[in-house]
C-alpha positions as CSV (number, residue, x, y, z in Angstrom):
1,X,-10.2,17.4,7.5
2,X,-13.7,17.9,6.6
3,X,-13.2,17.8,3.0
4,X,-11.6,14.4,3.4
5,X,-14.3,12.1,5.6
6,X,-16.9,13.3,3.4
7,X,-14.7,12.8,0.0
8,X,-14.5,9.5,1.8
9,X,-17.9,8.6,3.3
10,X,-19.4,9.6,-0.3
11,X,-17.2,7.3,-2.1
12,X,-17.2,4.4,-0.1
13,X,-20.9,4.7,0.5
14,X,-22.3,4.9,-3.6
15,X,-19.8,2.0,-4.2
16,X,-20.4,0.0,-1.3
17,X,-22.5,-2.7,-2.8
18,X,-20.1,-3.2,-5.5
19,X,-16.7,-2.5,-3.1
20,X,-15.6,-4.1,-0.3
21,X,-11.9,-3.3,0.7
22,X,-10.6,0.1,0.5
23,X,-7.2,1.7,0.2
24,X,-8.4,4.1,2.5
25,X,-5.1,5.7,3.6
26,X,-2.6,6.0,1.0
27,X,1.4,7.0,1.2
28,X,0.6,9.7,4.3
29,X,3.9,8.4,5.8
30,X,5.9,10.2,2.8
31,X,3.3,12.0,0.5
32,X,2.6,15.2,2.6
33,X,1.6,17.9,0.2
34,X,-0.5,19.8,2.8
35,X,2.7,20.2,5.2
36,X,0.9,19.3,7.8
37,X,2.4,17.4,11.2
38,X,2.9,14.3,11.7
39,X,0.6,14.8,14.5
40,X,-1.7,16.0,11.5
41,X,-1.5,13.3,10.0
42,X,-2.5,10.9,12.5
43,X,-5.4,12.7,12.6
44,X,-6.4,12.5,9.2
45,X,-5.5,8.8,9.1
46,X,-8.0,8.0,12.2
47,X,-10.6,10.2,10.8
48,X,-10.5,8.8,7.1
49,X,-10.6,5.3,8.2
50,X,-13.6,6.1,10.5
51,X,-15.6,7.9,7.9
52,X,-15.5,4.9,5.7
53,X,-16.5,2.5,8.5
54,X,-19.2,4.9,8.8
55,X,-20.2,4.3,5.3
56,X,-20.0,0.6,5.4
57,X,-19.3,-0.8,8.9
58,X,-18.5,-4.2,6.7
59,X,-16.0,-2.5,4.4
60,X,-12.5,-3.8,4.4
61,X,-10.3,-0.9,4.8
62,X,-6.2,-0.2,4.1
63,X,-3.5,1.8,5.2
64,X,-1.5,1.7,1.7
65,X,2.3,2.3,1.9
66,X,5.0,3.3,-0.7
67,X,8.8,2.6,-0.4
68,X,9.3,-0.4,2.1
69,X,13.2,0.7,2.4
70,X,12.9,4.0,3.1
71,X,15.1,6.1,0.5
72,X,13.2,9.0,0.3
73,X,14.3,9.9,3.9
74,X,17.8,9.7,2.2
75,X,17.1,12.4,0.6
76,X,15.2,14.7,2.5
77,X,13.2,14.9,6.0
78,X,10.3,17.4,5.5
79,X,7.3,18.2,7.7
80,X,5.3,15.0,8.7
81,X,7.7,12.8,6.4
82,X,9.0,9.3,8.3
83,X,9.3,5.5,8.0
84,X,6.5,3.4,7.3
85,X,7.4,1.3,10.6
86,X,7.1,4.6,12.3
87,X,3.9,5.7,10.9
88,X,2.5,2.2,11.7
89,X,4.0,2.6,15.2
90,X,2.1,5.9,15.8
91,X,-1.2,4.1,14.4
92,X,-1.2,1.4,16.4
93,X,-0.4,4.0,19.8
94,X,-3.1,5.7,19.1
95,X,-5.7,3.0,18.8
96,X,-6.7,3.7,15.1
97,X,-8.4,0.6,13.8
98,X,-8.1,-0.9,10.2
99,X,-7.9,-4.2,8.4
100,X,-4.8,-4.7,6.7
101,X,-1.4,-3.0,5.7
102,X,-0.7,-2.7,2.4
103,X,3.6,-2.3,0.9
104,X,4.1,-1.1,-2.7
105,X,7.3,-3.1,-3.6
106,X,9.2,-1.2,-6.5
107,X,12.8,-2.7,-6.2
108,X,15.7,-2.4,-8.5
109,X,19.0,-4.0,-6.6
110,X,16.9,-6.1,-3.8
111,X,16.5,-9.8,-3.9
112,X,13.6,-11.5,-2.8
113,X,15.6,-12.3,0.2
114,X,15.4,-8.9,1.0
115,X,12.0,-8.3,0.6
116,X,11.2,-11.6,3.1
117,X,12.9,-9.7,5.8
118,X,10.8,-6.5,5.1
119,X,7.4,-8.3,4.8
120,X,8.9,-10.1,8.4
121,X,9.4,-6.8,9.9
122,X,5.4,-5.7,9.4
123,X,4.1,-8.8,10.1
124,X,5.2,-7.3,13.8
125,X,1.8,-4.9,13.8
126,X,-0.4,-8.3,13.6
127,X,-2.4,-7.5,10.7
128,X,-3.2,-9.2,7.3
129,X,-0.5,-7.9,4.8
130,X,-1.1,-6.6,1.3
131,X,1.5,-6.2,-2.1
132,X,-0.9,-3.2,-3.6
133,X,2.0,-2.6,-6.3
134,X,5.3,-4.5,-7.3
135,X,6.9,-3.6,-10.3
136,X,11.1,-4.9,-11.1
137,X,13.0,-3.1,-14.3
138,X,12.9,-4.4,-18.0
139,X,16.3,-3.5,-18.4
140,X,19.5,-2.9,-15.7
141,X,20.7,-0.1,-17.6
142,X,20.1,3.2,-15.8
143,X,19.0,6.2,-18.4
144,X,17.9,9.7,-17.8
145,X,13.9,10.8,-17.6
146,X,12.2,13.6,-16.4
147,X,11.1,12.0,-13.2
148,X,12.3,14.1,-10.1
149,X,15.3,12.1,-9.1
150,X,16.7,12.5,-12.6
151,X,18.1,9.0,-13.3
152,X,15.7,5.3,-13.2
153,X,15.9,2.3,-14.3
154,X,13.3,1.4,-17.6
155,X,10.6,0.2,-16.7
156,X,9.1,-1.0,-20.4
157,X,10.1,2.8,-21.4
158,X,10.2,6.1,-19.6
159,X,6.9,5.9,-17.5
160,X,4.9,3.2,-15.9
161,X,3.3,0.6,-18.2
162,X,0.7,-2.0,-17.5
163,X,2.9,-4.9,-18.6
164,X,5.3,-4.0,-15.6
165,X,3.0,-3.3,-12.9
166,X,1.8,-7.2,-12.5
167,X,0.7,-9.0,-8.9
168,X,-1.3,-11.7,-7.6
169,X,-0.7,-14.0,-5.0
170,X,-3.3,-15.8,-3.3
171,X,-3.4,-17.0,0.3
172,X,-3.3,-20.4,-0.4
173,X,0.1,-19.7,-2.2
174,X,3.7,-19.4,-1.8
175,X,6.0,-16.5,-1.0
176,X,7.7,-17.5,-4.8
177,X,11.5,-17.4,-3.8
178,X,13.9,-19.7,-5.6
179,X,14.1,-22.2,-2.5
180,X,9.7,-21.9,-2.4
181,X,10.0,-21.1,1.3
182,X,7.6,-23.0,3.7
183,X,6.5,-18.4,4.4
184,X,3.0,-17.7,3.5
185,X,2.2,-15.3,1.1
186,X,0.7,-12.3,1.7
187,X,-3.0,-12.7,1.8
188,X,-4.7,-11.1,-1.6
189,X,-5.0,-10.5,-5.0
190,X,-4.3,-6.4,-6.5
191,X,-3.1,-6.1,-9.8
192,X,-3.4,-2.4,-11.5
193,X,-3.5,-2.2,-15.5
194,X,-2.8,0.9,-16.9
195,X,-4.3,1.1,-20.5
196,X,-6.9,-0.7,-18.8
197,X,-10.7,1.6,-18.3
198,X,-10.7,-0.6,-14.8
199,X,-7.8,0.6,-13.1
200,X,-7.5,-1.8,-10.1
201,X,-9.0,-4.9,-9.1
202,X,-8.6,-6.2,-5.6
203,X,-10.3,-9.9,-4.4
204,X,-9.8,-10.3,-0.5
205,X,-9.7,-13.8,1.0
206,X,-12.9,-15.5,2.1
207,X,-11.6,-15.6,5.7
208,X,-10.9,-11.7,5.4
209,X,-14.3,-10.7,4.3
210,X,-16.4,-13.0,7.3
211,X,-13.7,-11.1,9.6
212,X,-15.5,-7.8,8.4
213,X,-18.7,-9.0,7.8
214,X,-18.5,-10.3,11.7
């Protein structure tokens, strides 16, 4: 624990003048290589997100969340693993404060329909909401790669690649389904470039940073 609030009091504090939002709390709801509990990791989360108010009581901070659908618990239920919905849930009980929630939206058989209603489910916590990473397929044909679950869809060859890992929607834009519904998007710009030196770029909305900034 103490490892992690000064990892990330040091980091937010030498960039603070140059950063101002933070994925402070990233995939804790699924990634869970310390086995700890879920109890744990409530902890950790609480503690993380206060060390880097700590740092910079104006920074905007986080919690980052992978796989809006869930099918990893398909697969298996280890220590500490559970829904982002739940994880949230736990969050919000516990009286953990943080800025924003952020969904990595990988999909391969969803519509955008689909991803409406999941986007409509979060927006139950009352907080700002974030696409951090959205990626579709290049191709529908399934082939076989040495990720762990064996078969995936290409995504511009066997690995990630920066031309498929693409997102920017603004606040004063449109949730871009094919009927362009009336649904405000979610409110920020993150785009992540591979074979780029600057990995990720991230430009909250005005009214986000005077919300920090108080």
């Amino acid at each position: 624990m103490r490892a992690c609030t000064d990892y990330v009091r040091t980091s937010v504090a030498k960039y603070r003048d140059r950063i101002h939002a933070w994925d402070v709390v990233n995939e804790l709801h699924s990634k869970n290589e310390l086995e700890l509990s879920k109890d744990q990791l409530l902890e950790l989360t609480g503690a993380a997100l206060q060390a880097a108010r700590e740092a910079d009581p104006t920074c905007f901070r986080l919690i980052n969340n992978c796989c809006p659908w869930c099918e990893y618990l398909a697969r298996e239920v280890p220590l500490g693993k559970q829904s982002i919905y739940d994880y949230l849930t736990m969050v919000r009980g516990a009286g953990i404060d943080y800025e924003a929630i952020g969904l990595q939206y990988y999909y391969y058989g969803r519509d955008l329909l689909e991803i409406e209603r999941s986007l409509e489910t979060f927006a139950d916590f009352g907080k700002p909401i974030h696409i951090t990473e959205l990626g579709t397929p290049s191709s529908s044909e399934e082939i076989q790669t040495g990720w762990p679950n064996g078969v995936r869809f290409p995504w511009h060859g066997e690995r990630w690649s920066g031309q498929s890992r693409l997102i920017g929607w603004s606040s004063s834009t449109r949730w871009p389904t094919p009927s362009h519904t009336s649904r405000p998007s979610p409110g920020g710009i993150s785009w992540t470039r591979r074979s780029s030196p600057t990995a990720a770029c991230f430009m909250p909305t005005s009214d986000q940073r005077k919300a920090t900034d108080g």
